[in-house]
C-alpha positions in Angstrom: -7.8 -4.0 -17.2 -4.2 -4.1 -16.5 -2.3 -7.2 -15.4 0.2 -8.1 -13.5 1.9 -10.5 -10.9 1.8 -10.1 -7.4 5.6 -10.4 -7.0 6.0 -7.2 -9.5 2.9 -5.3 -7.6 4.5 -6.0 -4.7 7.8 -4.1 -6.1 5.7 -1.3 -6.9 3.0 -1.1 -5.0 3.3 2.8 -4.0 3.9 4.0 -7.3 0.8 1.6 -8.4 -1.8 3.1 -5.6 -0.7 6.8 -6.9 -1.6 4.9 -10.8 -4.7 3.4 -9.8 -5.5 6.7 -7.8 -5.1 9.6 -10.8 -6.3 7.2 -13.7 -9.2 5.3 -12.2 -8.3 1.9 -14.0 -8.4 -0.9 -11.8 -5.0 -3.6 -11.7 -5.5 -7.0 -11.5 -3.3 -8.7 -9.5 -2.3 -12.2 -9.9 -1.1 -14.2 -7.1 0.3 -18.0 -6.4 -2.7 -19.1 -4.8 -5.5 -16.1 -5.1 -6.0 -13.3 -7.6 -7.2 -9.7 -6.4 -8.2 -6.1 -7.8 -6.7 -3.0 -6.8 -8.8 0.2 -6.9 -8.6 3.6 -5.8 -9.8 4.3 -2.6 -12.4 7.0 -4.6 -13.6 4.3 -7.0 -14.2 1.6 -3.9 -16.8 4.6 -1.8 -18.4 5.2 -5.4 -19.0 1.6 -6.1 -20.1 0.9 -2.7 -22.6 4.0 -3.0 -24.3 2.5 -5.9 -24.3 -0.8 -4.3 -26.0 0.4 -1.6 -28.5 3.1 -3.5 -29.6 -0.4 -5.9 -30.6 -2.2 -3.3 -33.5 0.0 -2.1 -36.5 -1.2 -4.0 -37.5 1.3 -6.5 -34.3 3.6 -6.3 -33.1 2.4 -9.5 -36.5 3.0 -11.6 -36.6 6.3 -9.5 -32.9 7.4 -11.1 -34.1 6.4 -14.3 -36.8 8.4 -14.3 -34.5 11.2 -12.6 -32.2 11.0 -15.8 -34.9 10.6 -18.5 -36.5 14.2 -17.1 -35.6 17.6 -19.0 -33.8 19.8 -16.5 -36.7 22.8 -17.6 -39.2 20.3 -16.0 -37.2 20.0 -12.4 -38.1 22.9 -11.1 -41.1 21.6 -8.5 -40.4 20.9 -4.9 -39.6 17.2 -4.3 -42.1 15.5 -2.3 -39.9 14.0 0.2 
């Protein structure tokens, strides 16, 4: 992850939210009295997503089991 200090983000910070936006790689940012993390706005909802899909019980098992399945053997009707 790419560093750097506040003072110099703050210089910057428009051309850094288009940087952070179109490669995905997170800045750290280092401050005088706090540190912070600047991600794309895209990044943040996905991250939140599979915060949010984790913490229903069995939904990660359930993705697993999603992933581990051959595509040819997907083609019954979910029982929702």
């Amino acid at each position: 992850m790419a560093v750097m200090t506040a003072k110099v983000a703050r210089a910057k910070l428009h051309e850094l939210i288009d940087e952070v936006s179109e490669s995905h790689l997170p800045l750290r940012i280092l401050g005088k009295r706090n540190n912070a993390v600047l991600v794309a706005e895209e990044d943040w909802n996905a991250i939140q997503e599979t915060l949010f899909l984790v913490s229903i019980p069995g939904m990660r098992d359930s993705i697993r089991e999603g992933m581990e399945t051959p595509v040819d053997c997907c083609d019954q009707v979910p029982d929702w």
